[in-house]
Jmol script that loads the backbone (N, CA, C; Angstrom):
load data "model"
ATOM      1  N   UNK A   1     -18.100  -0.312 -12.831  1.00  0.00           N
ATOM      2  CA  UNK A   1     -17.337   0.271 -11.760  1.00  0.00           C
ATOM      3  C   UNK A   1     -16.877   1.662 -12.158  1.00  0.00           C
ATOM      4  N   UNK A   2     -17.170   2.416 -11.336  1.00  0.00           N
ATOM      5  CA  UNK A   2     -16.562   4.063 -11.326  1.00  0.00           C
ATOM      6  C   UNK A   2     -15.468   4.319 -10.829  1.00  0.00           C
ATOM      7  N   UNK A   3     -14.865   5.426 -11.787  1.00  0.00           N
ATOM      8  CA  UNK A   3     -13.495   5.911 -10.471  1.00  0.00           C
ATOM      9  C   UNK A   3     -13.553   6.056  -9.040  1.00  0.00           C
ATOM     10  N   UNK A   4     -14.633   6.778  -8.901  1.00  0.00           N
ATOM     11  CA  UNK A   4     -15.357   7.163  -7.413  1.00  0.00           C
ATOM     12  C   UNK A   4     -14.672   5.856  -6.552  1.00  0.00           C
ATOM     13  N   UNK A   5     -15.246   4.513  -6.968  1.00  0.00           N
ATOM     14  CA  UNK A   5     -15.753   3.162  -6.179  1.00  0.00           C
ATOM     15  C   UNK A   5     -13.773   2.868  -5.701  1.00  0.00           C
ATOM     16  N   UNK A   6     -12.615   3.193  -6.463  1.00  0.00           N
ATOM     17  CA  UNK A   6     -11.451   3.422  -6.431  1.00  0.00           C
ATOM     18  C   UNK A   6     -10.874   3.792  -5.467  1.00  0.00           C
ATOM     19  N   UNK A   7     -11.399   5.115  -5.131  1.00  0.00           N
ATOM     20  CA  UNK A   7     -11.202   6.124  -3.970  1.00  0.00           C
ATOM     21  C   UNK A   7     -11.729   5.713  -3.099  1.00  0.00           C
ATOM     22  N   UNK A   8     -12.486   4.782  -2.687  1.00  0.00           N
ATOM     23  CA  UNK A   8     -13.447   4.570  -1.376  1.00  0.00           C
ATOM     24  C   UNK A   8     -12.729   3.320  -0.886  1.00  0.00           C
ATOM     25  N   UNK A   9     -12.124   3.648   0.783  1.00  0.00           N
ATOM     26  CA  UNK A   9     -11.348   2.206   1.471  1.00  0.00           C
ATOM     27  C   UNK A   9     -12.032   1.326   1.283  1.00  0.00           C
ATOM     28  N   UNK A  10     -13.562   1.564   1.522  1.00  0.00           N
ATOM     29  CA  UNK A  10     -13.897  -0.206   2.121  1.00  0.00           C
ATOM     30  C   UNK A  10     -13.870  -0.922   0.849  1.00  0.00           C
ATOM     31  N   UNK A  11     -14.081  -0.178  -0.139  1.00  0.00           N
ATOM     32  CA  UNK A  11     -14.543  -0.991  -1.428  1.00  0.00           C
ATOM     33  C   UNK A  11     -13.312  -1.489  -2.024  1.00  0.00           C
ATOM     34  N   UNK A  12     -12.398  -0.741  -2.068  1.00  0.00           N
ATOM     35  CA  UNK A  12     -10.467  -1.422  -2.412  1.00  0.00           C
ATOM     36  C   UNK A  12     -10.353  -2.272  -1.295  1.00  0.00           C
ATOM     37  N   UNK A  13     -10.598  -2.118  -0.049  1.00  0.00           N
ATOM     38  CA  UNK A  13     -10.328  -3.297   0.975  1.00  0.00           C
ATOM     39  C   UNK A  13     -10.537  -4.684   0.695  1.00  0.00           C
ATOM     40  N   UNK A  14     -12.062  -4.121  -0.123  1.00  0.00           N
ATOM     41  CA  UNK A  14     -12.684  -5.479  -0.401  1.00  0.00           C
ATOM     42  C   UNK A  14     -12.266  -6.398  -1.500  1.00  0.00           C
ATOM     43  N   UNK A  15     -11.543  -5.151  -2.682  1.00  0.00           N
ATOM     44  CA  UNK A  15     -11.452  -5.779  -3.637  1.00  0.00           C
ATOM     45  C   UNK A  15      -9.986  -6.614  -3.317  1.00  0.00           C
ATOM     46  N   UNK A  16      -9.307  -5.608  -3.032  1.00  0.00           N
ATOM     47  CA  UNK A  16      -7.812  -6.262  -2.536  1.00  0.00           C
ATOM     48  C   UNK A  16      -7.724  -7.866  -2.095  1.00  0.00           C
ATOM     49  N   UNK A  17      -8.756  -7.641  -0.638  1.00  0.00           N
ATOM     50  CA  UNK A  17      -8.483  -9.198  -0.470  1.00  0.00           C
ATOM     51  C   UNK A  17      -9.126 -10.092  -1.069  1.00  0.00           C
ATOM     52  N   UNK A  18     -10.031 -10.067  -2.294  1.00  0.00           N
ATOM     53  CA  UNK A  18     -10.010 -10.818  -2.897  1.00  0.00           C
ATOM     54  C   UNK A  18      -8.955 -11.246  -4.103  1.00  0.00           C
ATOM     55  N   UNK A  19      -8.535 -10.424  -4.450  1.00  0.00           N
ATOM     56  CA  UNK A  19      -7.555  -9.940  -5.634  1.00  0.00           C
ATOM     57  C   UNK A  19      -5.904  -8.536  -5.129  1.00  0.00           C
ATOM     58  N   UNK A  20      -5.290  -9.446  -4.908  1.00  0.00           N
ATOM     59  CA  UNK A  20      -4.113  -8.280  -4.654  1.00  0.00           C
ATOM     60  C   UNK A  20      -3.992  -6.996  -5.499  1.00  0.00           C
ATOM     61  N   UNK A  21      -3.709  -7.799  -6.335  1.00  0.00           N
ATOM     62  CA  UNK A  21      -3.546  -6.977  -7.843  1.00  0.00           C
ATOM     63  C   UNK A  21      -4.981  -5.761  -7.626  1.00  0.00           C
ATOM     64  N   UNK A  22      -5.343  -6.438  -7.404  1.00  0.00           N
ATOM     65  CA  UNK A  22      -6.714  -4.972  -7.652  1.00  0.00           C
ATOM     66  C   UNK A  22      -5.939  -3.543  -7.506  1.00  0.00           C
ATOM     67  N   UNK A  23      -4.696  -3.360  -6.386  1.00  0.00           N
ATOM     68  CA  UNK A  23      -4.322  -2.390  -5.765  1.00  0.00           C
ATOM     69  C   UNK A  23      -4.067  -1.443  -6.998  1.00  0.00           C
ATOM     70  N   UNK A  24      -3.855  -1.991  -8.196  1.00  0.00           N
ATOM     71  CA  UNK A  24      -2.943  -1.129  -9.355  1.00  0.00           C
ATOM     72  C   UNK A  24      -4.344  -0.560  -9.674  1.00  0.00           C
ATOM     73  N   UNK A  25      -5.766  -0.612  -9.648  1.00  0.00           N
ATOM     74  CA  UNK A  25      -6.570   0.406  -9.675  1.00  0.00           C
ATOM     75  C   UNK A  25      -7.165   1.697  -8.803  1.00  0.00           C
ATOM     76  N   UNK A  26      -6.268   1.395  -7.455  1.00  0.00           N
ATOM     77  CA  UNK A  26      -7.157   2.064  -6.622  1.00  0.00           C
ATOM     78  C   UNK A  26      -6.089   3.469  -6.611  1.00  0.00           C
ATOM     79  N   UNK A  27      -6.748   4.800  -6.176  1.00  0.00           N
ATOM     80  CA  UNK A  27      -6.576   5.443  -6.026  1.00  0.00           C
ATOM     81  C   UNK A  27      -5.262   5.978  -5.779  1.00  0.00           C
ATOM     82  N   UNK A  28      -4.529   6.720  -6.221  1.00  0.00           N
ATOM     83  CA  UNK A  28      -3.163   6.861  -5.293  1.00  0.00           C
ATOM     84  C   UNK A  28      -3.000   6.907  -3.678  1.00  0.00           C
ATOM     85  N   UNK A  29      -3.929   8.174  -3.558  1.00  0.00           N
ATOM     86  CA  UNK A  29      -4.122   7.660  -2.077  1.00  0.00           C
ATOM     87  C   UNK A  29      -4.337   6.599  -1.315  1.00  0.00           C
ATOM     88  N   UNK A  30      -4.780   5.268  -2.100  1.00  0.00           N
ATOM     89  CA  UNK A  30      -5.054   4.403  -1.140  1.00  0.00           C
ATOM     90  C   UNK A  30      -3.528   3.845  -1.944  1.00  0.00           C
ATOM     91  N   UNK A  31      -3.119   3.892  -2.820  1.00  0.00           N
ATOM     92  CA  UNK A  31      -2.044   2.977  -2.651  1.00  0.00           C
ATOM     93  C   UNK A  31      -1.016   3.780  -2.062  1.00  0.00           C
ATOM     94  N   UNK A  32      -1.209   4.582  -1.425  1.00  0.00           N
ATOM     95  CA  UNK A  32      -0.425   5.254  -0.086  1.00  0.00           C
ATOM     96  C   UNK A  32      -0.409   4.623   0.976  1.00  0.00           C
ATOM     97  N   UNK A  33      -1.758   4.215   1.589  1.00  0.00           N
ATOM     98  CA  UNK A  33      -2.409   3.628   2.636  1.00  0.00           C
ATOM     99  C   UNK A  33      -2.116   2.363   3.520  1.00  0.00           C
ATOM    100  N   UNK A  34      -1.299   2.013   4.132  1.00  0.00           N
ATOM    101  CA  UNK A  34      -0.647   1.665   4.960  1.00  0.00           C
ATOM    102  C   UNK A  34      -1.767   0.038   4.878  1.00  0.00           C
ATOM    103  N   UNK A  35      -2.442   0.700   5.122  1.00  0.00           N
ATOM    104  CA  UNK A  35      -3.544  -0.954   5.721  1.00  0.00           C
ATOM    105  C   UNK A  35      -3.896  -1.404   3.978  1.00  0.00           C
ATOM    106  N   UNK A  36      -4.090  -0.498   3.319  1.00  0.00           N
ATOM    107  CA  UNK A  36      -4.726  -1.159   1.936  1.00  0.00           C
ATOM    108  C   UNK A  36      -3.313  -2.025   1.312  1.00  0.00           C
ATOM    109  N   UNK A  37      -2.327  -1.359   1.142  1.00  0.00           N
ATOM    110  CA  UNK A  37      -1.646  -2.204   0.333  1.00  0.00           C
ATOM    111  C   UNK A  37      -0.936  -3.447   1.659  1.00  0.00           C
ATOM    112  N   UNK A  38      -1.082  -3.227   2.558  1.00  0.00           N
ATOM    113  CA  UNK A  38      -0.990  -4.766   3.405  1.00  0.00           C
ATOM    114  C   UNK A  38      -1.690  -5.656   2.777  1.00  0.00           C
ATOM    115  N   UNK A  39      -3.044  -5.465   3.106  1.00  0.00           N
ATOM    116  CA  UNK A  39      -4.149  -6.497   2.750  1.00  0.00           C
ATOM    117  C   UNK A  39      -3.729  -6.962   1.183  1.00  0.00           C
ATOM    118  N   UNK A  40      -2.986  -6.022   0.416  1.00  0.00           N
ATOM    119  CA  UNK A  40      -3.499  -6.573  -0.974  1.00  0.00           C
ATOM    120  C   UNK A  40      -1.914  -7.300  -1.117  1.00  0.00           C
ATOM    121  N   UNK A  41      -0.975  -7.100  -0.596  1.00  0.00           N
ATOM    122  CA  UNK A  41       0.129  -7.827  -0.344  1.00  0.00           C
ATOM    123  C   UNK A  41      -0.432  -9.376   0.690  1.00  0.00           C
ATOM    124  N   UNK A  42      -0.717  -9.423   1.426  1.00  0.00           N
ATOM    125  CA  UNK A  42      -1.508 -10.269   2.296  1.00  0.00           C
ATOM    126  C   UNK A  42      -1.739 -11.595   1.359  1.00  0.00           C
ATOM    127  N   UNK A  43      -2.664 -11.041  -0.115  1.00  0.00           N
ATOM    128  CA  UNK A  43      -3.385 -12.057  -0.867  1.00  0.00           C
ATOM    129  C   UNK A  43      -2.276 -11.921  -2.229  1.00  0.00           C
ATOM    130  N   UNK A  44      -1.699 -10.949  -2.668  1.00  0.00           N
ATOM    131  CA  UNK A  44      -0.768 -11.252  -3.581  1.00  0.00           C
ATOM    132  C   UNK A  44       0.448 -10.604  -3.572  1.00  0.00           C
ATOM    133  N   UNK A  45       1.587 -10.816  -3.039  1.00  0.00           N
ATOM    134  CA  UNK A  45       3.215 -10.936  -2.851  1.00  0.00           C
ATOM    135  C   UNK A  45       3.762  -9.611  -4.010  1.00  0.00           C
ATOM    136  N   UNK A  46       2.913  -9.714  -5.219  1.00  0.00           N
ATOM    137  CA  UNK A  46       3.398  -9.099  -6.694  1.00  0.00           C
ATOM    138  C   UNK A  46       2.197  -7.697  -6.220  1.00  0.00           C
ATOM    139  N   UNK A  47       1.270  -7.816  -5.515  1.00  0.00           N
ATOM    140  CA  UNK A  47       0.404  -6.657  -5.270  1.00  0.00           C
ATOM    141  C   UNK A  47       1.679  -5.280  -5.152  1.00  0.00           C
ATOM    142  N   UNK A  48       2.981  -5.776  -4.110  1.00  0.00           N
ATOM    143  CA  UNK A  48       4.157  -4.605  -3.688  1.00  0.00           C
ATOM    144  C   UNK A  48       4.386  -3.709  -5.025  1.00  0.00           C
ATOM    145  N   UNK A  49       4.256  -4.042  -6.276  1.00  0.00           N
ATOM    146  CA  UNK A  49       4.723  -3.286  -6.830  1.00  0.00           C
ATOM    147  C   UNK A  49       3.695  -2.072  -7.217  1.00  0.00           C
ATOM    148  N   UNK A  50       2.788  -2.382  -7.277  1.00  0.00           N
ATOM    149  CA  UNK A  50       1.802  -1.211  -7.317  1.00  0.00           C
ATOM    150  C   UNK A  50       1.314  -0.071  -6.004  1.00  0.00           C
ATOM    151  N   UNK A  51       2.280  -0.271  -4.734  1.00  0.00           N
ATOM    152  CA  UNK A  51       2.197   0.446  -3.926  1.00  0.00           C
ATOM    153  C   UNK A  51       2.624   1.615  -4.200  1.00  0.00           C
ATOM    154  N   UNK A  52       2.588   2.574  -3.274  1.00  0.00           N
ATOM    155  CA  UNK A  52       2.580   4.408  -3.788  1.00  0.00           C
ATOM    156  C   UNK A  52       4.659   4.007  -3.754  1.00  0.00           C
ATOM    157  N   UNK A  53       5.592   4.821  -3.836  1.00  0.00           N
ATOM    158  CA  UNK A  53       7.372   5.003  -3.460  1.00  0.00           C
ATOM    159  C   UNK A  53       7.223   5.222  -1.891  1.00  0.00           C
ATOM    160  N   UNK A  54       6.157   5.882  -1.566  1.00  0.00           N
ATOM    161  CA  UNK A  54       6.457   6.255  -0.131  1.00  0.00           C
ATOM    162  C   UNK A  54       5.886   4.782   0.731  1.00  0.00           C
ATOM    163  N   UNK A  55       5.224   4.147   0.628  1.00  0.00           N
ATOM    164  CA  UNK A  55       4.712   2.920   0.825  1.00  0.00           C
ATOM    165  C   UNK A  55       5.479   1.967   0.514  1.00  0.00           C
ATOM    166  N   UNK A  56       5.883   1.779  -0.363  1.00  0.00           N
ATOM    167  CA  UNK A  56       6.777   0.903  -1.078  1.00  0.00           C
ATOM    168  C   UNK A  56       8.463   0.927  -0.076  1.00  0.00           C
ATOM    169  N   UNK A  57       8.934   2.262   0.315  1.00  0.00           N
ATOM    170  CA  UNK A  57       9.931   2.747   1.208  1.00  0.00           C
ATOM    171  C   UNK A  57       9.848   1.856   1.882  1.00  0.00           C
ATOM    172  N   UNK A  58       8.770   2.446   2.571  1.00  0.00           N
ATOM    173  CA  UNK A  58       8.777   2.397   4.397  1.00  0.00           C
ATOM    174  C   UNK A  58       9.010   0.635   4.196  1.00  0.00           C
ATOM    175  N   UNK A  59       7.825  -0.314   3.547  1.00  0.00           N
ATOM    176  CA  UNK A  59       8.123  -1.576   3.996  1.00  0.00           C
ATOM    177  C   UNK A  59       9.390  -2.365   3.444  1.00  0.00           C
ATOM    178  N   UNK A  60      10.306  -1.740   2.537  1.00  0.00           N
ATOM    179  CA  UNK A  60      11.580  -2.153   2.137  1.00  0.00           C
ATOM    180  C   UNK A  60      12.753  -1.921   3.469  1.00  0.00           C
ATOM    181  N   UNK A  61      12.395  -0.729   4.113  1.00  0.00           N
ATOM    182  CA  UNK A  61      13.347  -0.413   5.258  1.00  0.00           C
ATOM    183  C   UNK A  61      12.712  -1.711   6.269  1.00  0.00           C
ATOM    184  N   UNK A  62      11.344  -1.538   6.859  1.00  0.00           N
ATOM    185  CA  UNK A  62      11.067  -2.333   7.685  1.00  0.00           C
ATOM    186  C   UNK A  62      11.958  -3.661   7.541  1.00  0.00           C
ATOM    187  N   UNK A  63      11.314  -4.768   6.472  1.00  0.00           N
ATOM    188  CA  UNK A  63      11.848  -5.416   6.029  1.00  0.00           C
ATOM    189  C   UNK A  63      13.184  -6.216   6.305  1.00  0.00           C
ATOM    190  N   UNK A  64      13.821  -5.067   5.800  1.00  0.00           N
ATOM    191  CA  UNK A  64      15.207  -5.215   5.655  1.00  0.00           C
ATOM    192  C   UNK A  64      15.441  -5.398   7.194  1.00  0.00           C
ATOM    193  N   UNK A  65      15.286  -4.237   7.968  1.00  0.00           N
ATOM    194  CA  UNK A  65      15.597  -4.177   9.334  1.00  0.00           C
ATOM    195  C   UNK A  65      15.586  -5.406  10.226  1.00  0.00           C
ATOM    196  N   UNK A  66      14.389  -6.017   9.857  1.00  0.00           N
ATOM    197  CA  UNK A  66      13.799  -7.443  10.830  1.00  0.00           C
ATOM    198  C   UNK A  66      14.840  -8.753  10.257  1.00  0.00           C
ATOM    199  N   UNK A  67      15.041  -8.521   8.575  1.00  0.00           N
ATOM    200  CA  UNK A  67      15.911  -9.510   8.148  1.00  0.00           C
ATOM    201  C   UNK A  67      17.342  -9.226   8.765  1.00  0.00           C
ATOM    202  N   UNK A  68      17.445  -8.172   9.306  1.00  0.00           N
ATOM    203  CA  UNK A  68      19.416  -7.984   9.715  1.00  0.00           C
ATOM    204  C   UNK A  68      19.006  -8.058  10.895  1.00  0.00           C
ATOM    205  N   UNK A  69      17.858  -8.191  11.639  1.00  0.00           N
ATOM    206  CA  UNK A  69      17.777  -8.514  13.052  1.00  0.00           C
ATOM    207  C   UNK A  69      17.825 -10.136  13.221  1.00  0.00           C
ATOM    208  N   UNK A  70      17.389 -10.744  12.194  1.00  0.00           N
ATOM    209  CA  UNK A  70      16.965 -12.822  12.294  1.00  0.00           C
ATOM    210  C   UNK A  70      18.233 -12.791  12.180  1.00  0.00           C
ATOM    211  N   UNK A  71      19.115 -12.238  10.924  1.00  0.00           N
ATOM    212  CA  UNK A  71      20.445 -12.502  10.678  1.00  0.00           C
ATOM    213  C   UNK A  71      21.352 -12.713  11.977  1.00  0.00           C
ATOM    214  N   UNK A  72      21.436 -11.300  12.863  1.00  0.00           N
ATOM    215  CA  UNK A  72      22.210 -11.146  14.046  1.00  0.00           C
ATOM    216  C   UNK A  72      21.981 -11.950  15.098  1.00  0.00           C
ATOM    217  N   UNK A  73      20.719 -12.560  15.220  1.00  0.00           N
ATOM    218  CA  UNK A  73      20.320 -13.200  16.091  1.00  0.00           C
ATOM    219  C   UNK A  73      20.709 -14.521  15.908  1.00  0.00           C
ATOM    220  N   UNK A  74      21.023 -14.951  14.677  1.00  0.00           N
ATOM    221  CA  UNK A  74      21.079 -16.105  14.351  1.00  0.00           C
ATOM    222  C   UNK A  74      22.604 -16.834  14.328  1.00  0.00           C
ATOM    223  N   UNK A  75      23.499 -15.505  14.340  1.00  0.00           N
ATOM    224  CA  UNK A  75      25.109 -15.545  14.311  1.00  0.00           C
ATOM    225  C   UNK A  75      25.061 -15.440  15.818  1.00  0.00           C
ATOM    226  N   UNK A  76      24.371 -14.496  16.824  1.00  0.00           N
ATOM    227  CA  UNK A  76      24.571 -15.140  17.728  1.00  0.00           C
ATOM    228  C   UNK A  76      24.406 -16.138  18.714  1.00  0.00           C
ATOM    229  N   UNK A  77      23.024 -16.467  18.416  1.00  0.00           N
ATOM    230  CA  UNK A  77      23.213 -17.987  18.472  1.00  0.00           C
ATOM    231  C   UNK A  77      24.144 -19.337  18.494  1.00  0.00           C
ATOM    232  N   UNK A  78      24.373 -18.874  17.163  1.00  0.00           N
ATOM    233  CA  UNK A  78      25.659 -19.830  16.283  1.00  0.00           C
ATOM    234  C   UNK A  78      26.913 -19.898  17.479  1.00  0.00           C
ATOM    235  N   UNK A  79      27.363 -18.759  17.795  1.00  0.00           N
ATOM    236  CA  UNK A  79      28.294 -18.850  18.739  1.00  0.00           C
ATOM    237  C   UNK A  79      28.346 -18.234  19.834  1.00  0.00           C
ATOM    238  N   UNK A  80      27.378 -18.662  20.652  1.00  0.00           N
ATOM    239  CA  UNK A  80      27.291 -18.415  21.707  1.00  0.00           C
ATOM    240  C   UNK A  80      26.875 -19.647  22.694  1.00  0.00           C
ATOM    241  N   UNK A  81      26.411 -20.913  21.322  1.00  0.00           N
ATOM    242  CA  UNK A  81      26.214 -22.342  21.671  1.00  0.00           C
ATOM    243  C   UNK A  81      27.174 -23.135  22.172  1.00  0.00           C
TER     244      UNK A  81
END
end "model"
wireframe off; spacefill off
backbone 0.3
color backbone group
């Protein structure tokens, strides 16, 4: 395997979903890449840490956001029953 093969989506796509972890070889740019480190999170949970900071950001905010949304939803629920 070449660096080249690194840099190329389909071929990290591929490797990813077989192997999360693969992500800690691929390219920076792809561990920028929005869809690549999904997929490699997808197949391994521990893949997150090898995402780019700016990648790594965005889905910590997301995240968080949807968890303080179940939260709110769930208190109001609670008393509104």
């Amino acid at each position: 395997m070449t660096t080249e093969n690194w840099n190329d989506k389909d071929f990290v796509l591929e490797k990813v979903k077989q192997n999360g972890l693969a992500l800690e070889f691929a390219s920076e740019e792809l561990r920028n890449d929005l869809e690549v480190v999904i997929e490699a999170i997808k197949q391994d949970l521990n893949a997150f840490s090898f995402a780019s900071p700016e990648v790594n950001k965005a889905i910590r905010e997301f995240t968080g956001r949807k968890m303080k949304e179940e939260i709110f939803e769930e208190i109001i629920n609670l008393y509104t029953k």
